[in-house]
N, C-alpha and C positions, 0 to 999 in steps of 0.2 A: 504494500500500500504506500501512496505516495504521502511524503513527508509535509507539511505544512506546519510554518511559522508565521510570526507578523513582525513589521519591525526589524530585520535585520542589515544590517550595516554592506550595503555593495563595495564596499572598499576591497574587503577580503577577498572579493572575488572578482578583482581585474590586477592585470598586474602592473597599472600604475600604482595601484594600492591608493586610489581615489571612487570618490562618489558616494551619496548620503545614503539613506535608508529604504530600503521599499515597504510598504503596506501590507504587502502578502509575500511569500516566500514559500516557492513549494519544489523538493529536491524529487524529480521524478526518473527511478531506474528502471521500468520498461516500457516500449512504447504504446502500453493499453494506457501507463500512466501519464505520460507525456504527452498523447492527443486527448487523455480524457482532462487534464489539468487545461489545456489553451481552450478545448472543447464549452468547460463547465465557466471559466471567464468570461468567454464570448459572448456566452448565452445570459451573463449573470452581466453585460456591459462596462466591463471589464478592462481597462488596460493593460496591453500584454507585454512584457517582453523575455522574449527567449534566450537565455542566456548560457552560452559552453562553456570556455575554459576561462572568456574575460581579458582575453591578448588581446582584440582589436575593439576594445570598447571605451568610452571615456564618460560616464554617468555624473551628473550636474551634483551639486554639492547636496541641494535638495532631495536627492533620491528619487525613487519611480513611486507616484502615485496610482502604485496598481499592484498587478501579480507577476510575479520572475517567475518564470518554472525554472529549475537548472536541469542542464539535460545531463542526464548520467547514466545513460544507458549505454551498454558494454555486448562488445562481442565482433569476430572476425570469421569471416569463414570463405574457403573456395567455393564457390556456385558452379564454374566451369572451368573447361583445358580444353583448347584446340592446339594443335602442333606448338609451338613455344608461349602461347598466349595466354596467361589464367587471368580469370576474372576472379578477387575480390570482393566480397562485400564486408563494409566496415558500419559498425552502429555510428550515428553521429556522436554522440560520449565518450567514445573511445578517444585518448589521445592522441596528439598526430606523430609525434617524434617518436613514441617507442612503435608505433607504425612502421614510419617509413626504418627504425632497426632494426625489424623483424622481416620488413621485405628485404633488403640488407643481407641478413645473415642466411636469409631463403634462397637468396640465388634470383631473385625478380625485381627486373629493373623497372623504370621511367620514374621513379620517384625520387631517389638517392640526391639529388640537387636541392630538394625539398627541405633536407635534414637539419634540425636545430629549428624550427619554426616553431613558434610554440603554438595552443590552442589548441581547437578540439578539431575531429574529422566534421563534426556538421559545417562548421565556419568554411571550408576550403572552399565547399561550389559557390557559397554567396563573394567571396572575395576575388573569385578564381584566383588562389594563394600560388605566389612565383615566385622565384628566384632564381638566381646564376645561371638563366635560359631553359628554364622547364616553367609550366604552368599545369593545374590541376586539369586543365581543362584538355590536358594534349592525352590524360589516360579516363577521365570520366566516361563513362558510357550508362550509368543511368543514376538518377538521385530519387527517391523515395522521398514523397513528402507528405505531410496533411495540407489540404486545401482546406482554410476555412473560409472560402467563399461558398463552395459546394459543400465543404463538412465531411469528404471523402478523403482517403488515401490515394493520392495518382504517383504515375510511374513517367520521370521526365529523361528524355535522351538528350544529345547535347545540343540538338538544333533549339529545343523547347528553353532549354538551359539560358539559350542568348548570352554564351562567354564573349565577353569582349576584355579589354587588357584592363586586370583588376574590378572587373565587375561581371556582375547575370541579370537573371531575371530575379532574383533576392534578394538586392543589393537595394536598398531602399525603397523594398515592397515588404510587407509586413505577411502579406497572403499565405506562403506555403511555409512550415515548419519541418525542417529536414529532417528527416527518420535516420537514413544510411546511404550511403553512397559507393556505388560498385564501380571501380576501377577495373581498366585493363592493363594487366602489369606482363612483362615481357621475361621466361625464364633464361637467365644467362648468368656467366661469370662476371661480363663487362655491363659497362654504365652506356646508357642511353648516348649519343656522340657528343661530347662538348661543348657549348653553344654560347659560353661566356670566355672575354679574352681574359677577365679577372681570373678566374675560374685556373681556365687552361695555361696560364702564367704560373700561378700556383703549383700544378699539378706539373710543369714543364713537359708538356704537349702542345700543340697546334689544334685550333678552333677543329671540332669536324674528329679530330680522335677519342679513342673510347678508350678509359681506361678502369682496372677491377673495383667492383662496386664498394668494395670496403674505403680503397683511395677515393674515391671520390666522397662520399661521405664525410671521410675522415679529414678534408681539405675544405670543405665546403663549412663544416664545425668551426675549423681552426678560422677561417675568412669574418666568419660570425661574431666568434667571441672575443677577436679584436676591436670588430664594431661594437663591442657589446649588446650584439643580437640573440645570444643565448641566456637564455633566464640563470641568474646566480646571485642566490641570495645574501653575497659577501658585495654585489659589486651594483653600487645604487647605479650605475649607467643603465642597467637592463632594465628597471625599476619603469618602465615606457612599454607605448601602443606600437611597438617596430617602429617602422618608417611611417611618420605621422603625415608626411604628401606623397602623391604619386606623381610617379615622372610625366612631365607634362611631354603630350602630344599635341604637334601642332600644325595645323593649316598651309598652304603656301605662303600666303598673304602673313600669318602669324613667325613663321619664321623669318621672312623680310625684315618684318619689324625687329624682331630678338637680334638678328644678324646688325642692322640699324643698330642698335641702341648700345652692342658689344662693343663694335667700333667707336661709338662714339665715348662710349664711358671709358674703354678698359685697351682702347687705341685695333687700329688696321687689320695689324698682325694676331690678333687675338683671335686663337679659336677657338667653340666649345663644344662638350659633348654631341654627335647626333648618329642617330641611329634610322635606319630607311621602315617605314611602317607600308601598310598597306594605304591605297589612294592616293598617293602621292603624298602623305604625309611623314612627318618627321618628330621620333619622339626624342626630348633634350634629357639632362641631368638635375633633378630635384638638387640634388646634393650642391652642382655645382653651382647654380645661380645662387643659394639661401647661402653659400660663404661670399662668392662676388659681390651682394650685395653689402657685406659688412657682416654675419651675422657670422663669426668662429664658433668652432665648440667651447661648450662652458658655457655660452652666453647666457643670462639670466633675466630671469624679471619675475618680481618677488621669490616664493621659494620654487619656481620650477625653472628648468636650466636646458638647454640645447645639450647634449651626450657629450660629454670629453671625451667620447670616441669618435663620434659618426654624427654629423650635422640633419641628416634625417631624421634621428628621434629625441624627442621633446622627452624629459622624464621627471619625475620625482626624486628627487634623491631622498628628502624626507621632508617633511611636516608641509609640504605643496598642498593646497585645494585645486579642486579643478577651474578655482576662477582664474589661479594662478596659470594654470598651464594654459587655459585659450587667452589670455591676455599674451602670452609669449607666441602662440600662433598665430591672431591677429597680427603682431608687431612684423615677424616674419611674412609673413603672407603679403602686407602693404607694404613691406620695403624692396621685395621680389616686384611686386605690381608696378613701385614708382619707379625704380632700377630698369627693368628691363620687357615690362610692359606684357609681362606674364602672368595669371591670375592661378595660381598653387590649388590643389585640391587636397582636403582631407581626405587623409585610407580610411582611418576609424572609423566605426561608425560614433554617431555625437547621441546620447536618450538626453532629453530636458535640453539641452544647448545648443547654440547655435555658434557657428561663426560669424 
């Protein structure tokens, strides 16, 4: 039976280690319990929010005036094998890091890139979670959800999915509540091909080679936790929502302008990050505009701080509210804007706040 409390403090459970109280709190570990908790809100008009592991969330100081269900429901299993190909099904409450160690240590790749992410498997399809040139969206083949428009369980593939770079159809729709999400994972020795220069520099390889799935892994960790993108709870850097913008992608017309504005601030010769997207578009470097504009690591304002490792996450180090941390990503975000005439997105999702 599902768990219900009231009044509990959402701090604990993101790992800014921010956010007030909710109203109702209910820890749901199977999924009779989990659509009958969003189910019995709905009906009872209810504010919902569903909530995993807490890594890409940033909750108002005020808390949720309504019901969390937390999702904790657990379990992994193979559903199918064609020639090198098994499919996966993972509960959304299952964690995603000893995941991707278990496909790791199994011999089945396309996630391994993935590795050190924290949060839970439900979060991956709404985020489509990426890194060092994988995306969730390149092994998803179906995600399980509760519709509470229809009040049904539907089965979505990846067209229905709508991934695009760090978003779905999830991504600030409130609609479907992830159950489990079946991957297609590939059995081999070697890693999925290389697809980051950072990455394959590391590993001293060439974009486009494959190497044994433990090394990659174990490179992809190490890249991490210099960022202080692996959760450790000795080291307030990590104490943050990852990378708190996503890399902007941009127009033709929008890159003229960025190209414009480099030259003029930062002189001629000046080049920056780009990378070729689909449509003739071009995605740039979060990272590198938020330091071009002035903003280093450490930077501060009241007690939340830019990472003293890596200029994409905002963090807590301690005794920060969350008025502190979007007051730092306003600052950020409008000096990126007047700088170089680029408008920053948040990854997070924001409950109660806005930017």
């Amino acid at each position: 039976m599902a768990v219900f409390a009231e009044e509990v403090n959402l701090a604990g459970y993101t790992t800014l280690r921010l956010g007030g109280p909710a109203r109702r709190f209910v820890e749901a570990t199977t999924e009779a319990e989990l659509v009958g908790a969003v189910r019995r809100a709905d009906e009872e008009g209810e504010p919902v929010l569903v909530l995993g592991g807490g890594s890409n969330l940033v909750v108002s100081d005020d808390g949720f005036p309504g019901t969390v269900v937390h999702v904790g429901t657990r379990g992994t299993e193979r559903v199918a094998a064609e020639n090198d190909t098994v499919l996966v099904r993972v509960q959304a409450g299952e964690d995603w890091d000893p995941f991707v160690a278990r496909c790791v240590a199994d011999g089945l790749s396309g996630v391994e890139c993935l590795s050190g992410i924290p949060g839970r498997v439900g979060a991956t399809p709404i985020q489509n979670v990426g890194a060092y040139g994988q995306d969730v969206s390149e092994t998803i083949v179906e995600v399980r959800a509760y519709d509470r428009e229809t009040r049904t369980v539907v089965a979505l593939g990846p067209d229905d999915c709508r991934f695009t770079y760090r978003n779905s159809v999830f991504k600030g729709n409130d609609r479907y509540v992830v159950l489990d999400v079946t991957y297609a994972l590939h059995e081999a020795e070697e890693s999925q091909p290389i697809a980051y220069a950072e990455l394959a520099k590391k590993l001293g390889v060439r974009t486009g080679d494959r190497v044994p799935l433990k090394e990659a892994r174990d490179a992809v960790l190490d890249l991490r936790r210099g960022k202080g993108m692996v959760l450790d709870p000795a080291d307030p850097d990590t104490r943050s929502a990852g990378s708190f913008f996503t890399n902007p992608v941009l127009d033709p017309g929008q890159l003229a302008e960025l190209e414009r504005r480099v030259a003029e601030r930062l002189g001629p010769d000046v080049t920056f990050p780009r990378y070729p997207e689909d449509g003739g578009r071009v995605k740039t470097s979060a990272a590198w505009l938020i330091e071009r504009a002035g903003f280093g690591k450490g930077h501060t304002v009241g007690a939340a701080r830019i990472s003293t490792k890596h200029t994409l996450a905002l963090t807590n180090p301690g005794g920060a509210k969350t008025a502190d941390l979007l007051a730092l990503a306003r600052e950020v975000r409008r000096g990126v804007r007047d700088a170089f005439g680029v408008e920053l997105v948040n990854e997070p999702v924001l409950v109660g706040v806005t930017l």
